[in-house]
C-alpha positions in Angstrom: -1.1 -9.8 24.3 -1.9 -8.8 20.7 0.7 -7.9 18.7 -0.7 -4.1 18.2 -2.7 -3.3 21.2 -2.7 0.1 21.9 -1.4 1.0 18.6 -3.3 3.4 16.2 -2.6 2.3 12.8 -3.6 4.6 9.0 -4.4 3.0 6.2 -4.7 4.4 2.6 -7.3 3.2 0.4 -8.5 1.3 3.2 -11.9 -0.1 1.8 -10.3 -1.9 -1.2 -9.4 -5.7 -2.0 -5.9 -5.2 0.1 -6.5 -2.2 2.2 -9.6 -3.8 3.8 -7.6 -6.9 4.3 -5.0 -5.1 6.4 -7.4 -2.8 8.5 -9.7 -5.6 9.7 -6.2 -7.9 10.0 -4.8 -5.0 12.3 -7.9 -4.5 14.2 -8.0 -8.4 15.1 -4.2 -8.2 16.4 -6.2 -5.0 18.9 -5.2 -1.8 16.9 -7.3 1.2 16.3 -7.6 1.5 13.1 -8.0 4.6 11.1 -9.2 3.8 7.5 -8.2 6.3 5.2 -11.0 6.5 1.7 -12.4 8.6 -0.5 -15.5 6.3 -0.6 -17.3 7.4 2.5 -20.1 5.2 1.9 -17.9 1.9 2.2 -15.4 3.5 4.6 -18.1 4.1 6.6 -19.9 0.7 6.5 -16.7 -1.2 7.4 -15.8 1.6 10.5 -19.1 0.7 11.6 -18.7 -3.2 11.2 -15.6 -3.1 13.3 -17.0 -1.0 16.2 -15.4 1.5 18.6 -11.6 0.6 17.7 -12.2 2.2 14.0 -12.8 5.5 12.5 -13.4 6.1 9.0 -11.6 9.9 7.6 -12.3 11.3 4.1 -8.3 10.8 2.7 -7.6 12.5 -0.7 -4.4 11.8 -0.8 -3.5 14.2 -3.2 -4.3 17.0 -1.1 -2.4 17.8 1.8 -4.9 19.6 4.2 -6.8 16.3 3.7 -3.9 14.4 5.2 -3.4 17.0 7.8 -7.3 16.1 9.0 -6.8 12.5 8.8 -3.3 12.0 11.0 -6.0 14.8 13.4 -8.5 12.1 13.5 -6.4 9.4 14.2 -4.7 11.4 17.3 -8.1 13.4 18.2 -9.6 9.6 18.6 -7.1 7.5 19.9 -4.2 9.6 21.0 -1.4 8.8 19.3 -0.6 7.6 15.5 1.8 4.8 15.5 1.7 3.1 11.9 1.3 4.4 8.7 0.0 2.3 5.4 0.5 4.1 1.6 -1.7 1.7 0.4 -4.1 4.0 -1.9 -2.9 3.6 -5.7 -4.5 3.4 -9.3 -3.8 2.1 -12.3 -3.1 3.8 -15.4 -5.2 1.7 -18.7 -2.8 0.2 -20.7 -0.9 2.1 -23.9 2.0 2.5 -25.5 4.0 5.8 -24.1 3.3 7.7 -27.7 -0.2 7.1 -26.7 -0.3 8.1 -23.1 -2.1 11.4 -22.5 -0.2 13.8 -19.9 -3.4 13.7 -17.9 -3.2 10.0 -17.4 0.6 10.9 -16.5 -0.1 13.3 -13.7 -2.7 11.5 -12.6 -0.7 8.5 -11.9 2.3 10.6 -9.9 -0.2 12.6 -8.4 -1.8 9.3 -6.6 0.6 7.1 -6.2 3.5 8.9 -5.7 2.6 12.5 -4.7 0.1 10.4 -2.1 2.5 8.4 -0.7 5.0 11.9 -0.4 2.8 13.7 2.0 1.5 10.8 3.8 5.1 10.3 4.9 5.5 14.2 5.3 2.3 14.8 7.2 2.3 11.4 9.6 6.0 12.0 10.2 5.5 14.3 13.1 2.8 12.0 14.7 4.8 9.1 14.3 7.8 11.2 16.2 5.4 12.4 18.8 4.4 8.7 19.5 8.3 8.0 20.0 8.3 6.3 16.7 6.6 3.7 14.5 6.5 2.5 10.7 5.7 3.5 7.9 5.2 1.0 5.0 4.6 2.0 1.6 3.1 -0.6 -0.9 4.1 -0.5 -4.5 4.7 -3.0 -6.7 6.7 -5.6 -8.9 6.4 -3.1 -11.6 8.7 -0.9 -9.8 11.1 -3.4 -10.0 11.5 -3.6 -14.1 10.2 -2.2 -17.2 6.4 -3.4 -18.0 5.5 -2.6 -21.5 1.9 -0.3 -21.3 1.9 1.0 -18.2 4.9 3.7 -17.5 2.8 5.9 -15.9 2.0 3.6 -12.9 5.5 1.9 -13.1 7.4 5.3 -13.3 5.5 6.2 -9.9 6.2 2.8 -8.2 9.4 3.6 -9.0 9.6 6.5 -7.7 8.0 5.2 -4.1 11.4 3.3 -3.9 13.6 5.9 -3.9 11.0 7.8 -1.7 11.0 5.2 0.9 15.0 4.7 1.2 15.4 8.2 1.7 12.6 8.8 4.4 14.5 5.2 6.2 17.5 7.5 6.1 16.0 10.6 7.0 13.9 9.1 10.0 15.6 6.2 11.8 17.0 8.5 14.5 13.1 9.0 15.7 13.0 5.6 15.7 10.7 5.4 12.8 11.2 2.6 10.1 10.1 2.9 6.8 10.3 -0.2 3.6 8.6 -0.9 0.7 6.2 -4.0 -0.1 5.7 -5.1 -3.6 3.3 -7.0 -4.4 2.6 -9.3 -7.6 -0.7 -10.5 -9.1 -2.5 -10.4 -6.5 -6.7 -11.7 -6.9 -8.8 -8.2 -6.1 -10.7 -6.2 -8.4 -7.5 -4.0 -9.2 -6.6 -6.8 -10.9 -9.5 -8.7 -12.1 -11.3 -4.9 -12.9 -9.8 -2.3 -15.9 -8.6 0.7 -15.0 -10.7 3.6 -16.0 -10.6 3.9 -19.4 -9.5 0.5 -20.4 -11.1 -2.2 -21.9 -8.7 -5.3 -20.5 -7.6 -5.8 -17.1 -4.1 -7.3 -15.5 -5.4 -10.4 -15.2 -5.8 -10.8 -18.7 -2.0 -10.5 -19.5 -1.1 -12.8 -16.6 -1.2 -16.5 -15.6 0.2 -17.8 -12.7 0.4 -21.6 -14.4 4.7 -20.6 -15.2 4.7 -18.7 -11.6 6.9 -21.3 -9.0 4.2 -20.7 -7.0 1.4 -21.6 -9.6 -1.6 -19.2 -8.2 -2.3 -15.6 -8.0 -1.8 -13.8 -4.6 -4.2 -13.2 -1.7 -4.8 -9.5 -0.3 -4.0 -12.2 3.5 -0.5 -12.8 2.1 0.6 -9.1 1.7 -1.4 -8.5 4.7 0.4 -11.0 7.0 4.2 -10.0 5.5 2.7 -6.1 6.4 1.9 -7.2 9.9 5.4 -8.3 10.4 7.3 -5.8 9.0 5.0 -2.8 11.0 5.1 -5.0 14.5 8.5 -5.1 16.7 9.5 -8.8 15.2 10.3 -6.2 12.8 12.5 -3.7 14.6 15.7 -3.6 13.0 14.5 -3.3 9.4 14.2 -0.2 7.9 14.6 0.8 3.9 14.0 -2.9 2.8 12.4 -3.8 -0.1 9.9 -7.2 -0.2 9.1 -9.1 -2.8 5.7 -11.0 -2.4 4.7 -12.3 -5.9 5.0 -16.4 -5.9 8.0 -16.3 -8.2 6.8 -13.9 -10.7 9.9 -12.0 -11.0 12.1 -15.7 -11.0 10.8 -16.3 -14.7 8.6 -19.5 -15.5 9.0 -22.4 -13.4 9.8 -25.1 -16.5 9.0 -28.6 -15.7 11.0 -31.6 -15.9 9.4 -32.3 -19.2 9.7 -29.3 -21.0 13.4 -28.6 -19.6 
């Protein structure tokens, strides 16, 4: 037996580098899988590739009457909702703070924060109504320490810490576990790409060669550390915080000769 079979799983931002990762990884341990977009074109082409297990749903996650229609479609479909991914996020181009526009701000919080808020608030009485589940919210080492440039996006990753410990609190009664991933450099085109606006990407300001684990991450690695911590291996965990950047966070790895 699979280790999801007969579990319907939402993912945010499901057609990107990591979000597409995790739906097709879900739907190959026998989920349904709800992918969760604004690009209906790709959403649609990857529902399609996957066949009768998978739905694609139009998710703004800004909006809650959007997320009211999705957690519908996942239930209308496949009858229950029993895993919830707050994987949609953006990035905010890089800048000082004097030289951050307050549109760029809100922007930010409204996405990745806001987003992640009503996901939790509208798939909350889903998740209760299928006698529980997991939520997992993925944010980032930036919420984990200061990064010069980007406070908007840090200040919302942040935020989705706090978020997440309180919804653990608030729902572990229903039997509904909620934790935080937070991923490093990981090699999609969030990283490799700028953000709107910007003329340099991540990448650019990072290189693995001081990392421990001397290469940038692969969407598979978050994917396989999100399998575990949605499935029942993971059952006793709930408001937990993982760290999945190769050592990013350690400092550089100095060698012998440079010690």
């Amino acid at each position: 037996m699979r280790r999801f079979d007969n579990q319907t799983v939402l993912v945010t931002g499901g057609t990107g580098g990591q979000g597409s990762s995790h739906v097709r990884a879900f739907h190959a341990e026998g989920a349904n899988v709800v992918i969760g977009d604004i690009d209906a074109e790709r959403g649609a082409a990857l529902a399609d590739e996957l066949g009768p297990r998978a739905r694609f749903t139009r998710l703004d996650v800004t909006d809650e009457s959007s997320w009211s229609a999705a957690v519908l479609a996942a239930e209308s479909a496949f009858g229950a909702l029993n895993v919830l991914v707050n994987n949609a996020g953006v990035q905010n181009p890089p800048a000082p703070i004097e030289n951050t526009d307050q549109a760029t701000w809100s922007r930010m919080l409204d996405i990745n924060l806001t987003g992640t808020f009503l996901g939790i608030k509208v798939a909350t009485p889903a998740l209760r109504r299928a006698t529980g589940g997991a939520i997992v919210n993925i944010a980032s080492t930036m919420a984990l320490g200061g990064t010069a440039h980007y406070a908007p996006y840090v200040a919302s990753k942040w935020a989705v810490r706090g978020l997440t410990q309180t919804a653990a609190l608030e729902l572990g009664r229903d039997r509904i576990r909620v934790n935080t991933i937070h991923p490093g450099v990981i090699a999609t085109s969030f990283i490799h790409e700028p953000a709107a606006g910007a003329t340099a990407a991540i990448a650019d300001f990072y290189s693995p060669e001081p990392f421990a684990i001397p290469r940038l991450g692969e969407p598979a690695d978050v994917t396989q550390l999100l399998l575990f911590l949605t499935s029942s291996d993971a059952s006793f965990i709930t408001g937990s915080e993982y760290v999945i950047d190769g050592g990013l966070l350690l400092g550089p790895a100095l060698q012998a000769e440079t010690a």
